[in-house]
BAFI-14227 format. One line per 5 residues: their letters; for each residue x, y, z of C-alpha. Coordinates in steps of 0.5 Angstrom, whole numbers, plus 500, padded with zeros to 3 digits. Example, Ala and Ser with C-alpha at 12.3 -4.5 7.8 and 13.67 -1.06 7.14 Angstrom:
// BAFI-14227
as	525/491/516  527/498/514 .
// end
This chain:
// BAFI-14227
xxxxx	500/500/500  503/507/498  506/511/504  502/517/506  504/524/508 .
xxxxx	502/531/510  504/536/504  503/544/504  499/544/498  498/550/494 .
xxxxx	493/554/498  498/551/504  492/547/508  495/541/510  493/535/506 .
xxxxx	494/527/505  496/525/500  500/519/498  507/518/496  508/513/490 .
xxxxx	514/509/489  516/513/483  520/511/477  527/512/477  533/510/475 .
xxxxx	536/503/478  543/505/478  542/510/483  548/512/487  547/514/495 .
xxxxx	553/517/498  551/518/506  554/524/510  555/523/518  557/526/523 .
xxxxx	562/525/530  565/529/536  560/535/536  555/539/532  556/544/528 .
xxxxx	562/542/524  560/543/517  556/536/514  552/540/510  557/544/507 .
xxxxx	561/538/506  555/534/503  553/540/499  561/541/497  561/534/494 .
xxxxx	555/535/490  558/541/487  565/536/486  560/531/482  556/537/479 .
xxxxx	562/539/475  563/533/472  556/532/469  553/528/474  545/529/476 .
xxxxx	545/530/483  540/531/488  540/531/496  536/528/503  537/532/509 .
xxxxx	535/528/515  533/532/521  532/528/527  528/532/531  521/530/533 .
xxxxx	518/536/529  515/534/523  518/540/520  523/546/521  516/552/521 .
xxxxx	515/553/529  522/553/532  525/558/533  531/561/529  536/563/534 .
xxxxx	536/557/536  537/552/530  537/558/525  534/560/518  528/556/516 .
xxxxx	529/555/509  523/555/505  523/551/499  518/552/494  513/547/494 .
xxxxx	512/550/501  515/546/505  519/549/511  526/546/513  532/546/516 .
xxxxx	538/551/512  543/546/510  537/545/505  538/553/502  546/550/502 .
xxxxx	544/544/497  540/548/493  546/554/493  551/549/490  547/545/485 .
xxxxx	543/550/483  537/545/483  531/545/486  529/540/492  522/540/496 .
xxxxx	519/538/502  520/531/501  527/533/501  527/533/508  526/528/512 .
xxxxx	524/528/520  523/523/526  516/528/526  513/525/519  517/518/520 .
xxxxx	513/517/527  507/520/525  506/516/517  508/510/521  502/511/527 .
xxxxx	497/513/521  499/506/518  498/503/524  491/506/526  488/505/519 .
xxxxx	490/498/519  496/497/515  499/493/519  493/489/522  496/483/527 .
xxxxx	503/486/527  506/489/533  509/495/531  517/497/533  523/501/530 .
xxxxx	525/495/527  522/493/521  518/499/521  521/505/523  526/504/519 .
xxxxx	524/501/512  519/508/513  525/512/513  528/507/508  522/509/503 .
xxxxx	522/516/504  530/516/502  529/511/496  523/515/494  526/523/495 .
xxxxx	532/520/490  528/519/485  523/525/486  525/528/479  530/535/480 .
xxxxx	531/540/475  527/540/468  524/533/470  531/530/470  533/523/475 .
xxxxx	538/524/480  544/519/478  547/520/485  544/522/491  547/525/497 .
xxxxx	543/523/504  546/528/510  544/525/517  544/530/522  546/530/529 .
xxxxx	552/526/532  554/519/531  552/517/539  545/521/540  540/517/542 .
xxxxx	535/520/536  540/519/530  539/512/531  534/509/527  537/513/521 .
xxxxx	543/510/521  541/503/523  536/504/517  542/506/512  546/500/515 .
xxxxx	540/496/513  541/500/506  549/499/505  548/491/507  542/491/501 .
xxxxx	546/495/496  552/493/491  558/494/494  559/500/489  553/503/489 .
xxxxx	554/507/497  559/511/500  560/512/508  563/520/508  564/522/516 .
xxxxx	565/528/518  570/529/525  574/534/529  581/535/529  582/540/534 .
xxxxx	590/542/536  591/543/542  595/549/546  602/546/542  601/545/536 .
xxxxx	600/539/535  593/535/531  589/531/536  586/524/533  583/521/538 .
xxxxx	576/524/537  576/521/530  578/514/533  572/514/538  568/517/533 .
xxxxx	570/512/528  569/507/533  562/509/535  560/509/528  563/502/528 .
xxxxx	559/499/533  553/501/530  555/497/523  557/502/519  564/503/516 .
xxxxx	566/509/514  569/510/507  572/516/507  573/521/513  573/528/512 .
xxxxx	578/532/518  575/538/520  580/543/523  583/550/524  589/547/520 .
xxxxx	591/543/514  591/535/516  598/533/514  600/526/511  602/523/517 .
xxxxx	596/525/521  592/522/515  597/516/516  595/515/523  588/516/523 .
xxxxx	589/511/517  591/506/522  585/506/527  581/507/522  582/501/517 .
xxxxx	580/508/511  586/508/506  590/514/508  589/517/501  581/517/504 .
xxxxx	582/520/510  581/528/507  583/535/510  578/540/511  582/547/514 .
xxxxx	577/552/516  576/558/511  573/564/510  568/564/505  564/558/505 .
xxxxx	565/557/497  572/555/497  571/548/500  569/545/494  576/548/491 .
xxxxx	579/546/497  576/538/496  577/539/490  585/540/492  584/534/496 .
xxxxx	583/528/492  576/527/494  572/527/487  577/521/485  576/517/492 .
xxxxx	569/518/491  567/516/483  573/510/485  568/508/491  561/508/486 .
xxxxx	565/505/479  564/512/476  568/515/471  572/522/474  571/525/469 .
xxxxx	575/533/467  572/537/472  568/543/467  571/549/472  566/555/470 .
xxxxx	563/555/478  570/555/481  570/561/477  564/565/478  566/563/486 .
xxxxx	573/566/486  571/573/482  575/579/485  574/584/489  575/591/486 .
xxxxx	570/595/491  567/594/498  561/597/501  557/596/508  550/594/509 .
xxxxx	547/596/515  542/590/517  537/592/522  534/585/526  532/582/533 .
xxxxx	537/577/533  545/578/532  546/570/529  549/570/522  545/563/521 .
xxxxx	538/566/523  539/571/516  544/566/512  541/566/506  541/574/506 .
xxxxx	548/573/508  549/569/502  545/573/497  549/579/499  555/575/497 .
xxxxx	553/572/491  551/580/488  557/582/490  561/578/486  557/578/480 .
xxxxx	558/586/481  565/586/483  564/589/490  564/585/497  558/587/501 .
xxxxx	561/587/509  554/587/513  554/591/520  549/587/524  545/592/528 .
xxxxx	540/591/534  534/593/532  532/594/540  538/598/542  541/602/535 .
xxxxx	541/609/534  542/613/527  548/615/528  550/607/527  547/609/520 .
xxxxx	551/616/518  557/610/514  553/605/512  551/605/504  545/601/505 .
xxxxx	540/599/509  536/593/510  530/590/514  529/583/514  523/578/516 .
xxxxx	521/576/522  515/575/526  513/579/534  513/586/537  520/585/538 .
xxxxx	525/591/534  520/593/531  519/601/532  527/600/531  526/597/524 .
xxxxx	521/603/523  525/608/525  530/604/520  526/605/515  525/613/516 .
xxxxx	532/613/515  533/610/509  528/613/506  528/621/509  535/620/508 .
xxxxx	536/617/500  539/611/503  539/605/499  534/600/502  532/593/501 .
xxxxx	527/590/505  524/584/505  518/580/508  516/584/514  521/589/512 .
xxxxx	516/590/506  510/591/511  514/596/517  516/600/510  508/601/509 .
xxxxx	507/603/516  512/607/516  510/610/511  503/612/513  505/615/519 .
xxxxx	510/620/517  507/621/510  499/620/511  500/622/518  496/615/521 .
xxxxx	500/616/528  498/610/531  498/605/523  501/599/525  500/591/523 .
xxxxx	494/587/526  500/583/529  502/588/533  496/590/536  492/596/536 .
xxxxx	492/602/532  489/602/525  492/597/521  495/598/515  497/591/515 .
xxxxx	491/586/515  492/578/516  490/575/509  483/572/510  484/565/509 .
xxxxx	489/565/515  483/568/520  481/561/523  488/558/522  489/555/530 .
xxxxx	494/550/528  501/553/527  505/549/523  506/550/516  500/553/515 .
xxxxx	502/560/513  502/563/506  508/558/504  512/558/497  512/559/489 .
xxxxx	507/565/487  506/568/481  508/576/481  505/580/477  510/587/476 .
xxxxx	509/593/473  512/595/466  517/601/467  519/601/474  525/599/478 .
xxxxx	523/592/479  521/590/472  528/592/470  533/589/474  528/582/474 .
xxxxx	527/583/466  520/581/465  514/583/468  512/576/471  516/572/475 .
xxxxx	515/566/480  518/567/488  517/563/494  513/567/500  513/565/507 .
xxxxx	508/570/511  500/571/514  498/579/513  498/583/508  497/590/506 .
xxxxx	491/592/509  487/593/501  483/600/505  489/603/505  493/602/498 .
xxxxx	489/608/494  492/612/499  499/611/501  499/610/492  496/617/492 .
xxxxx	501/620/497  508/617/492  507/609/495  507/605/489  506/598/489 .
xxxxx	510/595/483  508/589/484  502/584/485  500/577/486  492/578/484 .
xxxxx	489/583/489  495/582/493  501/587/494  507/584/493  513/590/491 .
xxxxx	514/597/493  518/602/491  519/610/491  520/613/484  523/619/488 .
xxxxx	528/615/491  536/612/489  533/605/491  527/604/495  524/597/495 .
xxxxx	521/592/499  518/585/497  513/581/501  516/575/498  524/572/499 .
xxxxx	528/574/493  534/570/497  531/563/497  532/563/490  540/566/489 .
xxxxx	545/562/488  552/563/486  551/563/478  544/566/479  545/572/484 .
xxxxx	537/574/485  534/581/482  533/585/487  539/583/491  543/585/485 .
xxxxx	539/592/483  541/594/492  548/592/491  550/596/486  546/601/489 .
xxxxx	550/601/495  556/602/490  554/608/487  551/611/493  558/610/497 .
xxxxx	561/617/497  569/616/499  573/612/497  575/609/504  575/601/504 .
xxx	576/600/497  579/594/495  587/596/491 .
// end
């Protein structure tokens, strides 16, 4: 019987539906990615470095990120704590490494993509309360495991990119090698090695080797790693080494020893300070060749025009003021990674300022060259992002702002402009609310994934600012949010200068100020669908608005 899962359906209202084993190709390779010691080491960089490895040598590649949380998604936790929820387009709400998958192979992954403990658990009980296993006592083991190895085996094949098979698929099991929650996943990919050809998976671990206060390399954690992992049937193929230093041939040697993974397997990932040049530094390493060795595929020439658009020069430098409630890099990383990819193609490094939105002042604004509000959700720094705005805007500072930055520049603007005093957003509280919850999300009690989630097409205006950078009038970007603009109110902020440029039926989706250098705002997330060799539009029009807002020449690169 088909396996059933919840999906975010276009109007994102949850839905059963089934989930077929799909057509595929039989050939199919897995390279799966675990992780020792401690988290935060870097397996999704590295499983989306290889990736990349594999894309450049004209490989079909696609990726499962496992999380073993008992959340059926990423939606309702809180992103200081376990950073951004990427927003794939089909709605679903997943954990960042996906927003790394999709960056670096420039494919498009959905829900199915991400695989919980939450949606695990949850179909096999729905199984079981329906009937499915009938006379059966219903364990981890069959049928928590070949729950999981279904999903896996059906998120491979799930068609990428132009309707294209992944020829390899990559399986990232979150956590660390020892945790309690992981471990019906690795016993499930311990079933799926044993099944499998020889050649048709690769174990990858991801382990630390710290230096001590000598000096020296410390390879006594990867030997317990290893060993742990060991002990749960899994023999790893290749070790990937993290570390603050290049891991030399004779640590590689000694690592080799304990081990029982050929010296050339056992690969050095020093800390670097842009996360693009990992897979140049693998590249170095060999591993692409220990990887198509390992699964009978021929390592073809590498075609290098990605590592070209990553390592683009700097010929200028610009400051980016981002004004947010949280002062941690991960809860903005596709933001951060946006800024990136425009500068690069603009030639220009972006160095973003993080600005409290409680605490700042607006001196903290008089030596940046642009400003920008991102999303977020409760009261918090809300008035700080207000006040933000009114600088950008009073001062002709190039502004980008985006989700929630879209809805605060609409408020702004009917109070200083209209002179609505107390205009606010429903969400806030009282006050006239020029910001209004979309109807369909009035009698919404359950809060996960049931916001307005994913791909919607946006209409623009021809002739205005956004129309222009994107180059066509209809464009397609994933959304993540319950109000909008208050349909009252959009004559009148439009006849005191607001122009709305951009729409989804009767929804306002783009604004902007014609009188202005650069003044936009979207309700959509441009940056969940930048990448480095398709920087998003109004990433790249705000950039090189900064660039040509900058009035010195101090900072620039020589």
């Amino acid at each position: 019987m088909p396996e059933q899962y919840i999906l975010n359906t276009k109007d994102h209202i949850h839905e059963i539906e089934t989930l077929e084993q799909p057509e595929g190709n039989e050939s199919l390779k897995y390279i799966v990615v675990t992780g020792g010691v401690m988290s935060g080491l870097g397996k999704g960089i590295t499983t989306a470095s290889i990736g990349r490895l594999l894309k450049n040598r004209g490989y079909e590649v696609t990726a499962v990120k496992i999380d073993p949380y008992l959340n059926i998604d990423a939606g309702t936790m809180n992103p200081a704590q376990h950073g951004e929820v990427f927003v794939l387009s089909d709605g679903g709400e997943v954990d960042l490494d996906l927003g790394n998958y999709e960056r670096f192979l420039d494919i498009n992954l959905k829900s199915i993509h991400n695989i919980t403990t939450g949606k695990v658990y949850r179909s096999v009980i729905e199984k079981e309360r329906r009937g499915d296993f009938l006379g059966a006592t219903v364990q981890i083991i069959p049928h928590i495991t070949d729950e999981i190895r279904h999903r896996i085996s059906c998120a491979a094949r799930e068609e990428i990119n132009g309707g294209r098979v992944a020829e390899v698929c990559l399986v990232e099991v979150g956590g660390t090698v020892g945790d309690i929650e992981s471990m019906p996943f690795l016993e499930a990919v311990r079933q799926m090695h044993g099944e499998l050809a020889p050649e048709d998976m690769v174990l990858v671990h991801v382990t630390l080797v710290p230096v001590d206060a000598m000096g020296d390399l410390k390879t006594k954690p990867t030997q317990h790693s290893v060993k742990a992992l060991r002990e749960l049937g899994l023999q790893p193929d290749i070790i990937v080494c993290r570390s603050s230093e290049v891991i030399g041939q004779q640590t590689k040697k000694k690592i080799s020893a304990f081990t029982d993974v050929p010296a050339k397997a056992v690969i050095s990932a020093k800390d670097v300070p842009d996360i693009y040049q990992i897979p140049v530094e693998l590249e170095k390493e060999g591993i692409a060749e220990v990887v198509c060795n390992y699964l009978s595929i021929e390592n073809r020439e590498p075609d290098t025009a990605w590592y070209r658009v990553v390592s683009q020069e700097y010929t200028n430098r610009v400051t980016v003021a981002i004004v947010s409630k949280y002062g941690i890099e991960d809860v903005y990383m596709s933001i951060k990674e946006s800024l990136k990819h425009a500068g690069r193609a603009l030639s220009t490094e972006v160095d973003i300022r993080w600005l409290d939105a409680e605490t700042f002042s607006p001196k903290d604004l008089a030596d940046v060259d642009g400003i920008l509000v991102p999303g977020g959700f409760g009261k918090r720094g809300v008035e700080g992002k207000i006040q933000a705005i009114r600088y950008a805007r009073e001062n002709k500072r190039p502004y980008l702002g985006l989700c929630l930055g879209f809805q605060l520049s609409v408020v702004e603007y009917a109070r200083h402009v209209l002179g609505i005093s107390d205009a606010t957003s429903e969400e806030m509280g009282a006050g006239t609310h020029v910001i209004a919850i979309l109807p369909e999300q009035e009698e919404v009690s359950d809060l996960g994934g049931t916001m307005r989630l994913g791909n919607c097409s946006v209409t623009l205006k021809e002739g205005t600012m956004v129309a222009d950078l994107y180059d066509t009038t209809s464009i397609v970007e994933r959304h993540r949010h319950r109000y909008e603009v208050n349909p009252e109110f959009i004559s009148g902020l439009e006849d005191a200068g607001l122009v709305f440029t951009g729409t989804c039926g009767d929804r306002m989706e783009v604004c902007e100020l014609p009188d202005h250098p650069f003044y936009l705002a979207t309700q959509f997330h441009p940056e969940f669908k930048s990448s480095p060799t398709n920087p998003s539009p109004p990433y790249i029009g705000f950039v090189a608005a900064c660039k040509k807002n900058k009035t010195t020449t101090q900072g620039q690169v020589k």
